[in-house]
DRENDO-1510 file (C-alpha; in Angstrom, 1 decimal, always signed):
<recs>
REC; n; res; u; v; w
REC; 1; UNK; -15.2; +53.7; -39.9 .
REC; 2; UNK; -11.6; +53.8; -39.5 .
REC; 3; UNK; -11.0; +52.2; -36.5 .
REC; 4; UNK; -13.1; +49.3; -38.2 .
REC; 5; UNK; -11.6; +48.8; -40.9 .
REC; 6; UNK; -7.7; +49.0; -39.2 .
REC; 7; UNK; -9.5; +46.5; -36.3 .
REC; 8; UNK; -10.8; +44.1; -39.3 .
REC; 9; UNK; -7.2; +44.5; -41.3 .
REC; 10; UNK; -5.1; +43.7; -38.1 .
REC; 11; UNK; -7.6; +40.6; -37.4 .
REC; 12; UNK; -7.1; +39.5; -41.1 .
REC; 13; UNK; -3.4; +39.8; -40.6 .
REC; 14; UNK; -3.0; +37.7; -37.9 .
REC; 15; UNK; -5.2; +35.3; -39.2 .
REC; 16; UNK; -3.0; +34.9; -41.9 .
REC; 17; UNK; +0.3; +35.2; -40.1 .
REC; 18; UNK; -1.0; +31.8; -37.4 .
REC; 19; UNK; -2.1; +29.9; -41.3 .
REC; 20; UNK; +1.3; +30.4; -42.1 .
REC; 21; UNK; +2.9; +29.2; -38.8 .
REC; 22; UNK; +3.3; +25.6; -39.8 .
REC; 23; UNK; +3.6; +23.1; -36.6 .
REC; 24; UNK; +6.4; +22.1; -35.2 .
REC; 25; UNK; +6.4; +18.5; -35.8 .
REC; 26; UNK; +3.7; +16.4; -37.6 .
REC; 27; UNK; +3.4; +12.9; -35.7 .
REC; 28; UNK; +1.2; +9.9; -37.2 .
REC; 29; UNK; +0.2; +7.3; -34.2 .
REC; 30; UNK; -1.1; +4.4; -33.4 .
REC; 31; UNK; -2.5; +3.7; -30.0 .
REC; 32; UNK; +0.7; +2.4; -28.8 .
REC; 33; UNK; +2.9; +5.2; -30.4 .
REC; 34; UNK; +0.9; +7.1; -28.3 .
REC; 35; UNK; +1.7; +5.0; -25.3 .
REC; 36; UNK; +5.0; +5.0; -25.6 .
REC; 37; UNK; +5.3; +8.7; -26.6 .
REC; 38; UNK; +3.8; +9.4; -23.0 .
REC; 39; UNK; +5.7; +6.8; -20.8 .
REC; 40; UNK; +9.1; +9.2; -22.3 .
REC; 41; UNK; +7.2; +12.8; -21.5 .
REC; 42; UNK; +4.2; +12.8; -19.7 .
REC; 43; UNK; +4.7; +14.7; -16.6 .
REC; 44; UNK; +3.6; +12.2; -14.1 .
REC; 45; UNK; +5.9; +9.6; -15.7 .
REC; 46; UNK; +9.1; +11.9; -15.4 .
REC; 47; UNK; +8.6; +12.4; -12.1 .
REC; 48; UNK; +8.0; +9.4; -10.8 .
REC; 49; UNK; +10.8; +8.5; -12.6 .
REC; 50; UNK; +12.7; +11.0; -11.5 .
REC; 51; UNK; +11.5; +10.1; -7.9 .
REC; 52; UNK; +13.6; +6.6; -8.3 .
REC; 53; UNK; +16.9; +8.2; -9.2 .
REC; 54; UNK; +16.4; +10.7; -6.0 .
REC; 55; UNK; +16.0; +7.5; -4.1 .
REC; 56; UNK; +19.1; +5.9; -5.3 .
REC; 57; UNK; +20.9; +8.7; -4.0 .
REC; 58; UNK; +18.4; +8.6; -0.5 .
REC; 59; UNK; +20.2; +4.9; -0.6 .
REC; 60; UNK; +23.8; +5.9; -1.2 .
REC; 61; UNK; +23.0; +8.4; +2.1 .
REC; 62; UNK; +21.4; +5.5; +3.9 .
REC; 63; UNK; +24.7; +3.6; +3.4 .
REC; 64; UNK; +27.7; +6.3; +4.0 .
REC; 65; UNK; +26.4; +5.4; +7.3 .
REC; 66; UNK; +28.6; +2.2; +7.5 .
REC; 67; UNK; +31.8; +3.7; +6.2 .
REC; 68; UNK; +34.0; +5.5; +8.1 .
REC; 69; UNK; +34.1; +9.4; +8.7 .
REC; 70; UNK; +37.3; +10.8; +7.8 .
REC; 71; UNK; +37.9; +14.5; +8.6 .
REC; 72; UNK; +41.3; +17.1; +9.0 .
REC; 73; UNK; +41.8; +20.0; +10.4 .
REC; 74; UNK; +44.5; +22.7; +10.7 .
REC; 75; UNK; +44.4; +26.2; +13.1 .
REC; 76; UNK; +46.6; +28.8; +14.2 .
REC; 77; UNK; +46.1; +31.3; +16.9 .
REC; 78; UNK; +47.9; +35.0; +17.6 .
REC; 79; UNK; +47.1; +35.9; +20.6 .
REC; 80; UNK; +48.0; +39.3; +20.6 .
REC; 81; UNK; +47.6; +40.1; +24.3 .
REC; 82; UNK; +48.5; +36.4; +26.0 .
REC; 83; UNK; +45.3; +35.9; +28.7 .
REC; 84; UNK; +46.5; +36.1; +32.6 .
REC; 85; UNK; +45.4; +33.6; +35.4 .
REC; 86; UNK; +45.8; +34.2; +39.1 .
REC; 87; UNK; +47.5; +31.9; +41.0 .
REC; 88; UNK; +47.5; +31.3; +44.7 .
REC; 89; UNK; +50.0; +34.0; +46.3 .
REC; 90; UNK; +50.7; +31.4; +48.9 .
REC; 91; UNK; +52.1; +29.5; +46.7 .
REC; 92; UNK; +54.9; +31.9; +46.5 .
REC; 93; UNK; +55.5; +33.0; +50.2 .
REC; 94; UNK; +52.5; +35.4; +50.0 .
REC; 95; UNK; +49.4; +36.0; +52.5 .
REC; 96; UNK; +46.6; +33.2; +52.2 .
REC; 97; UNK; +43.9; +35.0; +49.9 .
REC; 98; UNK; +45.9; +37.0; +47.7 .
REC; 99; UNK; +46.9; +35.8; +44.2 .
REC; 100; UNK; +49.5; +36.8; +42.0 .
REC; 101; UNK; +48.4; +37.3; +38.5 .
REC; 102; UNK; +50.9; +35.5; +35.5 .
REC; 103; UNK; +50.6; +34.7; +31.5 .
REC; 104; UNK; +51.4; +31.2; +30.5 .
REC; 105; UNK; +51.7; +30.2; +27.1 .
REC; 106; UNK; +53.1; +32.0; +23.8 .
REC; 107; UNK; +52.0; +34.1; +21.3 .
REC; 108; UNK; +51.6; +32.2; +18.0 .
REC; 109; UNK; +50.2; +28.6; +18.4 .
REC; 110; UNK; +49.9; +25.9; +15.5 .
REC; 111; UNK; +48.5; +22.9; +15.3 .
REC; 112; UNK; +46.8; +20.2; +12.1 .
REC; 113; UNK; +45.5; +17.1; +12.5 .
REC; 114; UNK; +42.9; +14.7; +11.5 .
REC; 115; UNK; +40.1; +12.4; +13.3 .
REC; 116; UNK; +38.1; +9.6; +11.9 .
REC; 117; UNK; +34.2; +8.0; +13.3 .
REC; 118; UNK; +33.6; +4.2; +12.3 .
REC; 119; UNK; +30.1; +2.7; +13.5 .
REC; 120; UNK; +31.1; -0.9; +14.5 .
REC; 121; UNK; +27.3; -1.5; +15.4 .
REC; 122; UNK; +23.6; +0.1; +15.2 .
REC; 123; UNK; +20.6; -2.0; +14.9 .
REC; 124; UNK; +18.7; +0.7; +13.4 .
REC; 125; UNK; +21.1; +1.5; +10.5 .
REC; 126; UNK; +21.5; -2.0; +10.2 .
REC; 127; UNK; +17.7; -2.1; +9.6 .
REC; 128; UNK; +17.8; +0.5; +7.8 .
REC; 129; UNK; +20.4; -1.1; +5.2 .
REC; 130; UNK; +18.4; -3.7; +4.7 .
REC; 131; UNK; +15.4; -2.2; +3.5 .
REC; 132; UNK; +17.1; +0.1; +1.1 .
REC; 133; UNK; +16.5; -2.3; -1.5 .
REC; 134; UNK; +12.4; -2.2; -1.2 .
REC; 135; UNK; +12.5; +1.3; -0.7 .
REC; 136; UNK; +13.9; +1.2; -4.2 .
REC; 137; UNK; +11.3; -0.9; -5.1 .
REC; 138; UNK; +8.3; +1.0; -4.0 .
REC; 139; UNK; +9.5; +3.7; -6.3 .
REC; 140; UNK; +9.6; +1.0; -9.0 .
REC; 141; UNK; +6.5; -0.1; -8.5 .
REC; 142; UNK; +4.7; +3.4; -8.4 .
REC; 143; UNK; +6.1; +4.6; -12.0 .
REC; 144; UNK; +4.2; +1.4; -13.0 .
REC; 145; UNK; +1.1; +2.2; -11.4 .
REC; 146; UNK; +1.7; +5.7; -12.5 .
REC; 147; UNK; +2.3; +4.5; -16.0 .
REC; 148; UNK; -0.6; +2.0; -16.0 .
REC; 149; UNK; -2.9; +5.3; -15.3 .
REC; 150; UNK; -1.7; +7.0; -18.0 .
REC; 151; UNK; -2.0; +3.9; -20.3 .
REC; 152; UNK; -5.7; +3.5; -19.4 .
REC; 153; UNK; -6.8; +7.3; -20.4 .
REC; 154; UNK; -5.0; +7.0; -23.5 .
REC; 155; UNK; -6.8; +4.0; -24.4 .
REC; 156; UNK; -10.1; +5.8; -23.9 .
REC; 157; UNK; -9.1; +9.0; -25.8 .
REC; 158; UNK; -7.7; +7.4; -28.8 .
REC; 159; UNK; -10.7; +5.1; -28.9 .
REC; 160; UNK; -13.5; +8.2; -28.0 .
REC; 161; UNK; -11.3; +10.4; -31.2 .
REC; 162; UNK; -10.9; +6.9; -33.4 .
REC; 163; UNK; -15.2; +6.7; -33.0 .
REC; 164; UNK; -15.4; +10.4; -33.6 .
REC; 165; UNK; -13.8; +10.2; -36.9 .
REC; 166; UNK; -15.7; +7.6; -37.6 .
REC; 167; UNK; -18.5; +9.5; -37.1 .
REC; 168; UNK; -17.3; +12.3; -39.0 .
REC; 169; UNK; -17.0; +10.1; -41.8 .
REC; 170; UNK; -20.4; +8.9; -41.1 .
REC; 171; UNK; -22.0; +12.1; -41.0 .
REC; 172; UNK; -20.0; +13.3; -44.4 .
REC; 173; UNK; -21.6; +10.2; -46.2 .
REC; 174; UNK; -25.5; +11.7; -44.6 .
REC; 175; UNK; -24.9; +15.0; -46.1 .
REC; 176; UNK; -23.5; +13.7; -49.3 .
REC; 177; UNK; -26.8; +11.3; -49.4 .
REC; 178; UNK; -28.6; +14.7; -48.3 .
REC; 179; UNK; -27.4; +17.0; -50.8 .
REC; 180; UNK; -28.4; +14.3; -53.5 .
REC; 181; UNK; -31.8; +13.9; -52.0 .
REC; 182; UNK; -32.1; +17.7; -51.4 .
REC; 183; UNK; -31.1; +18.3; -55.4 .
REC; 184; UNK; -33.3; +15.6; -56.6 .
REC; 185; UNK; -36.6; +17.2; -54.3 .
REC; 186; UNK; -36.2; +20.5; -55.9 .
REC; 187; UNK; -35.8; +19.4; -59.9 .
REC; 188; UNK; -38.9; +17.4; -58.8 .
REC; 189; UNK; -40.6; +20.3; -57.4 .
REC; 190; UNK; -39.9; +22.7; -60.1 .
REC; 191; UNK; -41.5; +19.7; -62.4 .
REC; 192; UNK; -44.6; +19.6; -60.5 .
REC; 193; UNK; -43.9; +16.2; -58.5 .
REC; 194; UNK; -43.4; +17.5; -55.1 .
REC; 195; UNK; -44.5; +20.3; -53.1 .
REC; 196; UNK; -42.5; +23.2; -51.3 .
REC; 197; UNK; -42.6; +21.8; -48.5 .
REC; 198; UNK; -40.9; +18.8; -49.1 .
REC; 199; UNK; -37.7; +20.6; -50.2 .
REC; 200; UNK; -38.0; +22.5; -47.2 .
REC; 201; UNK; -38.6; +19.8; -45.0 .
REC; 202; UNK; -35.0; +18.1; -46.5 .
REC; 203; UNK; -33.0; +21.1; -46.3 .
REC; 204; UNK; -33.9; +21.3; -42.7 .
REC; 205; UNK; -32.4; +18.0; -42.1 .
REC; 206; UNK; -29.3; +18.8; -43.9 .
REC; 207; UNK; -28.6; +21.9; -42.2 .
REC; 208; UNK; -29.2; +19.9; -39.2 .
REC; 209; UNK; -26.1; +17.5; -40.1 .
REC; 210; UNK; -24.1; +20.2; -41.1 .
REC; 211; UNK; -24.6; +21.7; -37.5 .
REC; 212; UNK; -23.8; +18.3; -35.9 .
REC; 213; UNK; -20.8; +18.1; -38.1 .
REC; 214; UNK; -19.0; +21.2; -36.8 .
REC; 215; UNK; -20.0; +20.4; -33.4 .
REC; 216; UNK; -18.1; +17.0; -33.8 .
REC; 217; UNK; -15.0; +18.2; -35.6 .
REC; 218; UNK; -14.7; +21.1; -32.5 .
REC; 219; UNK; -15.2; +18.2; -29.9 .
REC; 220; UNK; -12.6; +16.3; -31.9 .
REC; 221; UNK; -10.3; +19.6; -31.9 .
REC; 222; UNK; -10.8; +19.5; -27.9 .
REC; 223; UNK; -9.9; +15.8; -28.1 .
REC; 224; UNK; -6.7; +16.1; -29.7 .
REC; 225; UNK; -5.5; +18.7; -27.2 .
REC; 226; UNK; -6.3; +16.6; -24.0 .
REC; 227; UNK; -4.8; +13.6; -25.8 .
REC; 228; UNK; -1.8; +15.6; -26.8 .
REC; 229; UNK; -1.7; +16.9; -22.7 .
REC; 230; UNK; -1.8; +13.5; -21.2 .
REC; 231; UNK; +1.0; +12.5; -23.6 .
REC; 232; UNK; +3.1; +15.3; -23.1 .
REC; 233; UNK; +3.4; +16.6; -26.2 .
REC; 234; UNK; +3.3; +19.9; -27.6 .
REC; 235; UNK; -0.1; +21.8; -28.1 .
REC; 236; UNK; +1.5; +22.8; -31.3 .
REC; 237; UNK; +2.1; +19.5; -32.9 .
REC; 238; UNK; +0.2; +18.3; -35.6 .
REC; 239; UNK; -1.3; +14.9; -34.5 .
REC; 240; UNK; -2.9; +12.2; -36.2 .
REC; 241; UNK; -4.3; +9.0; -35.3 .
REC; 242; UNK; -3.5; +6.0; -37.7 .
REC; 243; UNK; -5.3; +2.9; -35.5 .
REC; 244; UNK; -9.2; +2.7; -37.2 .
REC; 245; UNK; -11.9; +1.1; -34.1 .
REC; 246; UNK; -14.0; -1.7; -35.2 .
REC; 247; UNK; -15.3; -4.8; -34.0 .
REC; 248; UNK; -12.3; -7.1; -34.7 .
REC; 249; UNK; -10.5; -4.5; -31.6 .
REC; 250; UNK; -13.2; -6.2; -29.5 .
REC; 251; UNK; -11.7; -9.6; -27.7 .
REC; 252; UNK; -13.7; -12.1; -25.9 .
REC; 253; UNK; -10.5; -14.0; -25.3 .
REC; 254; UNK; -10.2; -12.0; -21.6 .
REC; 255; UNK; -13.6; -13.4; -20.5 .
REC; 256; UNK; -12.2; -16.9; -20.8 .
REC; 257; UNK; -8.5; -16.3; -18.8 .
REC; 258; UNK; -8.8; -17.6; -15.4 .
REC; 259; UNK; -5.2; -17.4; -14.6 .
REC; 260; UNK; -5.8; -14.1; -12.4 .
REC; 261; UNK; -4.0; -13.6; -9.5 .
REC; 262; UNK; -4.0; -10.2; -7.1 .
REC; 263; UNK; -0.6; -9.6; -7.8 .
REC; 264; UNK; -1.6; -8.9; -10.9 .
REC; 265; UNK; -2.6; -5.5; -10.1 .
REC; 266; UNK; -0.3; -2.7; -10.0 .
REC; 267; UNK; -2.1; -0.6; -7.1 .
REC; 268; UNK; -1.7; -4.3; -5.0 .
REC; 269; UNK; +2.1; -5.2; -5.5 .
REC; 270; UNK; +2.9; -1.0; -4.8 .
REC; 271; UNK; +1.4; -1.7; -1.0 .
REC; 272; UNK; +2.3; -4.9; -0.5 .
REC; 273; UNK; +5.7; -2.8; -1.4 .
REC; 274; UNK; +4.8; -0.3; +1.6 .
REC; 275; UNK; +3.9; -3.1; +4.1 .
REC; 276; UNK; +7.3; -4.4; +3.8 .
REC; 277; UNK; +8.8; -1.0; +4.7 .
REC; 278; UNK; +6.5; -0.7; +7.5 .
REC; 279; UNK; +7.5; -4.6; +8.9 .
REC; 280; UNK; +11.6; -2.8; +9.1 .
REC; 281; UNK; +9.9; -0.2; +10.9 .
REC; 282; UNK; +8.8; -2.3; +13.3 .
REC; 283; UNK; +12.1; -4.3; +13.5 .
REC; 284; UNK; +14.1; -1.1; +13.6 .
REC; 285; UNK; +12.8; +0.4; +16.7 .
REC; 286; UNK; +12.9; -3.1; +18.1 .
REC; 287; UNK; +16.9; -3.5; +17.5 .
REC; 288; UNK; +17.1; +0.3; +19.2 .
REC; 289; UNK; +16.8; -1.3; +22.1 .
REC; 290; UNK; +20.6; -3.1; +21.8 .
REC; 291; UNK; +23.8; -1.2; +22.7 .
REC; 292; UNK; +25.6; +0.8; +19.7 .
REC; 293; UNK; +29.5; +0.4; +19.3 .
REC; 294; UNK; +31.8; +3.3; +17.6 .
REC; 295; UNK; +35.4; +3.6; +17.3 .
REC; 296; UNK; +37.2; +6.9; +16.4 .
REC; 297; UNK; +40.6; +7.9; +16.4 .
REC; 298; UNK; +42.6; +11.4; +15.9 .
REC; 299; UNK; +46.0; +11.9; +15.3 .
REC; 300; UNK; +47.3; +15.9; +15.8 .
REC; 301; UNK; +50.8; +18.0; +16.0 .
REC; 302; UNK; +50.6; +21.1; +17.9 .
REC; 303; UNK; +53.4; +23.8; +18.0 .
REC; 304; UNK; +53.8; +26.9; +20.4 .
REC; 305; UNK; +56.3; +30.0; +19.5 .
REC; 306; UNK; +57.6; +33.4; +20.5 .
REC; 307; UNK; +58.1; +34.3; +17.4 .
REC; 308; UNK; +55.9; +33.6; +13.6 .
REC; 309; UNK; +58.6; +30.8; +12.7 .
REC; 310; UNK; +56.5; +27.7; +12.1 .
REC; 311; UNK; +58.1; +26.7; +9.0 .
REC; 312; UNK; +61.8; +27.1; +10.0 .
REC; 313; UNK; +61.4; +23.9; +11.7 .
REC; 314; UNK; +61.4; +23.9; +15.7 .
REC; 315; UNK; +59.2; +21.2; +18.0 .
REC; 316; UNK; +55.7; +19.8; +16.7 .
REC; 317; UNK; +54.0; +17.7; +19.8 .
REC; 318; UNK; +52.2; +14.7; +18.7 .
REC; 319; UNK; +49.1; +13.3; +20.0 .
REC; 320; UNK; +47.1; +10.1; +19.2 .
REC; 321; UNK; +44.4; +8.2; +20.3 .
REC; 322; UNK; +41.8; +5.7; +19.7 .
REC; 323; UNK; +38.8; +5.3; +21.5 .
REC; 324; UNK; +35.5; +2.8; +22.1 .
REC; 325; UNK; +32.5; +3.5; +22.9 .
REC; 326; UNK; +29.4; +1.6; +24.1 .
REC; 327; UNK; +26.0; +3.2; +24.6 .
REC; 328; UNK; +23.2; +1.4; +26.1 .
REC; 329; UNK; +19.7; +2.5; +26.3 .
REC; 330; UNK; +18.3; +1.9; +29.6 .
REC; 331; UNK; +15.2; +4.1; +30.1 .
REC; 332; UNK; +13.1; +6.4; +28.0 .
REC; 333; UNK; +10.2; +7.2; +29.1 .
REC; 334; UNK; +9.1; +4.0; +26.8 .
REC; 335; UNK; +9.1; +6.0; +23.9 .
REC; 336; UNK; +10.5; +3.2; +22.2 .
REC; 337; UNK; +7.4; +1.3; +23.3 .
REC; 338; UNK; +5.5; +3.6; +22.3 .
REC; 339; UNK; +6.9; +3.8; +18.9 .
REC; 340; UNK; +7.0; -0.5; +18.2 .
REC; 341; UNK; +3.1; -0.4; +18.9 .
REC; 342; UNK; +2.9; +2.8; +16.7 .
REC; 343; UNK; +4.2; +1.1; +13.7 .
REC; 344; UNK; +2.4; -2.4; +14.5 .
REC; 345; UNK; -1.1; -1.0; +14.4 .
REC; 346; UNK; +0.2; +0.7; +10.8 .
REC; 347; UNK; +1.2; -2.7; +10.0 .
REC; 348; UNK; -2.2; -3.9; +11.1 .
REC; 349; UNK; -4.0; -1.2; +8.8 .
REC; 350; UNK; -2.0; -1.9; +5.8 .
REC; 351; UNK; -3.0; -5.4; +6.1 .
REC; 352; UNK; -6.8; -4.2; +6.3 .
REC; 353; UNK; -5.9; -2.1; +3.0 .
REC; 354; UNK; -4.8; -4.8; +1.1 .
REC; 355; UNK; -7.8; -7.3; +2.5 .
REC; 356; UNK; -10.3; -4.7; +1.5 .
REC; 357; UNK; -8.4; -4.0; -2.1 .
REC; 358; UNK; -8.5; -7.4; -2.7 .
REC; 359; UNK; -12.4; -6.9; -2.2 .
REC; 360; UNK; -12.3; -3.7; -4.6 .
REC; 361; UNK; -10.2; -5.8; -7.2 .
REC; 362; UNK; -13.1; -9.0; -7.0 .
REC; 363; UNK; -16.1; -6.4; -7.5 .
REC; 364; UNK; -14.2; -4.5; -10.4 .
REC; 365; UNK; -13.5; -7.7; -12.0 .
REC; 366; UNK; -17.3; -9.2; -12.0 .
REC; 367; UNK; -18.9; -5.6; -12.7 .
REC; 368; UNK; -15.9; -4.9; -15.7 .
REC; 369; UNK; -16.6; -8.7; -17.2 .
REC; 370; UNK; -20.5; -8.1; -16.6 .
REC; 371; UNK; -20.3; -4.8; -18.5 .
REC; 372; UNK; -17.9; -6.0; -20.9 .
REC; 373; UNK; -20.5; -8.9; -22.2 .
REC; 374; UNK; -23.1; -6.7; -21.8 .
REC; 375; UNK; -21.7; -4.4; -24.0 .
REC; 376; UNK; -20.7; -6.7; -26.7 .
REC; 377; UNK; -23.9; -8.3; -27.0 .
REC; 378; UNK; -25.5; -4.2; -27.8 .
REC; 379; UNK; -22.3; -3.9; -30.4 .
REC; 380; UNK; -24.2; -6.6; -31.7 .
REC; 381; UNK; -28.1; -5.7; -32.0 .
REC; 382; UNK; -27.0; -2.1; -33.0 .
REC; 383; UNK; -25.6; -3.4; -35.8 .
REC; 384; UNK; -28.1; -5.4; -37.1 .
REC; 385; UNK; -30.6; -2.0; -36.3 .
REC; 386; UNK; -28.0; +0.1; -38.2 .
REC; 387; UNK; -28.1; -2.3; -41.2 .
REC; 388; UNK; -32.4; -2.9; -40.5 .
REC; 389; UNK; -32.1; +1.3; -41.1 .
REC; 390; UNK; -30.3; +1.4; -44.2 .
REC; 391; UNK; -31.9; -1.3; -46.1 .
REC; 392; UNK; -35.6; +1.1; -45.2 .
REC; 393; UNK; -33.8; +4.3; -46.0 .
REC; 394; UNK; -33.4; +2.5; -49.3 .
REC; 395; UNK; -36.1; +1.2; -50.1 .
REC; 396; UNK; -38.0; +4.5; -48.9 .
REC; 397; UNK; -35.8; +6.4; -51.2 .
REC; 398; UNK; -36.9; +4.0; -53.9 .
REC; 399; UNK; -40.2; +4.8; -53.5 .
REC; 400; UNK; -39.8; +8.5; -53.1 .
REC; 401; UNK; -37.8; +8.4; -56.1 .
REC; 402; UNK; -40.7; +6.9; -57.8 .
REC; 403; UNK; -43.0; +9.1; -56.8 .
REC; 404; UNK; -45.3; +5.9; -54.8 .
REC; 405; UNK; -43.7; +7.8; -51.5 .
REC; 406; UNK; -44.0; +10.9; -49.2 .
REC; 407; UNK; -41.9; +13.0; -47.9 .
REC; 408; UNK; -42.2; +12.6; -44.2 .
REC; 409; UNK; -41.4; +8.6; -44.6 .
REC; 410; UNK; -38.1; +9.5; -46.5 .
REC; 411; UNK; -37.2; +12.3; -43.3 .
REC; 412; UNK; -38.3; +9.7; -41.0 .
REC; 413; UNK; -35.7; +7.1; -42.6 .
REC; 414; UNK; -33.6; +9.4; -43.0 .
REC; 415; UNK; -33.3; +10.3; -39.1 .
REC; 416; UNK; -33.6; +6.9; -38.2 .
REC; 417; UNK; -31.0; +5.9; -40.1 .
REC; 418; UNK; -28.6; +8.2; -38.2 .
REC; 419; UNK; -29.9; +7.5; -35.2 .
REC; 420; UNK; -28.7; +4.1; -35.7 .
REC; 421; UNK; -25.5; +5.0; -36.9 .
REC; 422; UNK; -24.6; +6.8; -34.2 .
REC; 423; UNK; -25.6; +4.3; -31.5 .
REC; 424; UNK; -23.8; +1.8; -33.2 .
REC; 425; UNK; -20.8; +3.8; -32.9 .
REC; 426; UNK; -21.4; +4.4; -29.1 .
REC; 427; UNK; -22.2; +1.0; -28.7 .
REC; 428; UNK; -18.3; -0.2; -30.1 .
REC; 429; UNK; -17.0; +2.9; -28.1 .
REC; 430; UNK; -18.6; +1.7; -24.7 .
REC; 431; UNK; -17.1; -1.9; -25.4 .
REC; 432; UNK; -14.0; -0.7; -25.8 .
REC; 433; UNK; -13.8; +1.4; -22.7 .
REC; 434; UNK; -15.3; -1.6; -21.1 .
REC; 435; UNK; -12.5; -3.8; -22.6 .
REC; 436; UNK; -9.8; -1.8; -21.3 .
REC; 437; UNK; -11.7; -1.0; -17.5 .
REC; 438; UNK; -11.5; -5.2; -17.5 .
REC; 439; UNK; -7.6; -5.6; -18.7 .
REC; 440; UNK; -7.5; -3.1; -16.1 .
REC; 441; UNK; -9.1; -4.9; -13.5 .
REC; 442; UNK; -7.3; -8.1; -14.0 .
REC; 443; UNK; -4.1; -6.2; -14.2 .
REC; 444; UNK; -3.3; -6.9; -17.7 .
REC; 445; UNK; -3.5; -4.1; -19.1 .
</recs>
């Protein structure tokens, strides 16, 4: 009994201890607040936007390449036991085949210089220059598509919580209509007017709602946090949606534009992007077939002593120089060949991507206009059944009121009536998924 009530006091203090904890920032959005909150933190969107600065620096790499390489050096060596060579003894008078060993050289040596590499020509990092502008671009162009991804869940989560609290509200004004009906059954009852059953029969139906109602404000709950996930914020903020769905969100405006073209589309321009890197592909193993020039040049001072005096002044030897040199590829085992054809046939696949995108992008665009009008068009006839259902849930209740009507008829308009509430609502929701899957399509978004 102990342990239960210490377990039921620890839970009731940590309840009150997370009421307490008030959220770390309270945000009221509309849907593009939300938008714009996500294209500063989403996760996705940093890195790809991080991607581009790590391919600015990839760039300033690519083109160190045509500056020069400047490098110095300085050294000194003690040789503490000066090595020996052999030299010929007949050199010196002596029997052919004997040698006569002797140390040249001195014990401390000195020397500092410096050297410097210029490339005066290289087809490939020519090439390779060239492209370090589209290379930039690709990036570019996928934090766009990356950012059009994002946009396009947004969309549909804000418009699926926007009908949920709709619906919420919807469901509040049932059990308010509900508790009235349920209060005005039981005075009639306990006046002889309606039978047990009939109460019954409408407190069923409320706790029904009631259920429904907590299962749609948990789903909304869920909502919030996967909206709050894809937008990068904080689990802990307090979020709140300020935009209200209805009909006038709805635009048939976009089924009218005709001004589409495929460049439109974010997922088309990124590989058009990738089939111009792949076209200085092909062009830079083609160039590494010409010669490459470099020049270099070194410049050093060397000193040799006895004695550890190096900076009591004494002889430095100079030495300079400057050099060409010209390489020419002559035979690889047509590896380079191999590699031109390589990169062609990518080519040629990259141009079957985009033929067959452009295929994907028609077929989106009929079936997205197709289920855009066809959703519009059930907008309206739900309406007019959702207005049908409350002008016979009124007039039922009119005549239940009145005593002229039963029980089961008001429970049967009753359902009916939410019924077509709720379809309504999912009617205006699947347009507006259906609006943004075309904006999509026609890259518009």
């Amino acid at each position: 009994m102990k342990s239960t009530i210490l377990l039921f006091s620890s839970l009731m203090l940590m309840l009150q201890v997370m009421a307490q904890e008030a959220p770390k920032t309270i945000h009221a959005f509309s849907l593009e607040d939300c938008v714009a909150f996500a294209q500063k933190n989403n996760v996705q969107v940093k890195n790809a936007l991080l991607q581009v600065e790590a391919q600015v620096q990839t760039n300033r790499e690519i083109g160190a390449a045509a500056f020069p390489t400047v490098n110095t050096n300085i050294g000194g060596t003690d040789y503490t036991k000066i090595p020996t060579s052999l030299l010929p003894g007949q050199f010196f008078g002596q029997p052919a085949g004997t040698y006569i060993p002797v140390q040249f050289g001195t014990k401390f040596n000195a020397n500092y210089g410096a050297n410097f590499q210029q490339l005066l020509f290289d087809g490939q990092v020519f090439i390779a220059l060239q492209a370090r502008a589209t290379s930039l671009e690709m990036q570019r162009k996928n934090v766009a598509l990356t950012e059009e991804n994002i946009k396009a869940n947004i969309y549909k989560i804000y418009y699926q919580l926007s009908a949920s609290k709709t619906q919420l509200n919807i469901l509040d004004a049932n059990i308010d209509r509900l508790t009235k009906l349920a209060h005005d059954a039981e005075i009639m009852y306990k006046n002889g007017f309606a039978e047990k059953l009939d109460v019954d029969k409408v407190n069923v139906q409320l706790n029904n709602l009631q259920t429904e109602k907590l299962k749609a404000t948990n789903s909304v709950a869920i909502g919030f946090m996967g909206l709050k996930m894809l937008m990068g914020m904080p689990v802990k903020d307090s979020l709140s949606l300020t935009d209200v769905i209805n009909e006038q969100s709805l635009n048939n405006d976009i089924l009218t534009e005709n001004d589409f073209e495929y460049n439109l589309r974010k997922d088309y321009q990124y590989l058009g992007t990738v089939k111009k890197l792949t076209q200085y592909n092909v062009k830079r193993y083609q160039l590494s077939n010409l010669p490459t020039l470099n020049m270099s040049g070194a410049f050093s001072k060397n000193a040799q002593r006895t004695k550890f005096d190096f900076f009591e002044g004494g002889n430095w030897f100079e030495t300079q120089l400057i050099s060409l040199n010209l390489s020419l590829p002559i035979f690889n085992g047509f590896a380079t060949d191999a590699r031109i054809k390589r990169t062609k046939i990518e080519l040629r696949q990259i141009e079957n991507q985009m033929e067959g995108l452009k295929n994907n992008i028609d077929n989106e665009i009929t079936q997205a206009k197709l289920n855009y009008m066809s959703s519009v068009a059930t907008v309206q006839f739900q309406k007019k059944n959702m207005q049908l259902a409350e002008n016979v849930y009124q007039q039922t209740k009119k005549k239940f009121e009145a005593g002229t009507g039963s029980n089961t008829e008001i429970s049967a308009a009753q359902a009916d009536l939410v019924s077509a509430q709720n379809n309504y609502m999912n009617a205006l929701y699947t347009a507006l998924i259906a609006k943004v899957d075309l904006l999509k399509a026609t890259g518009k978004l």
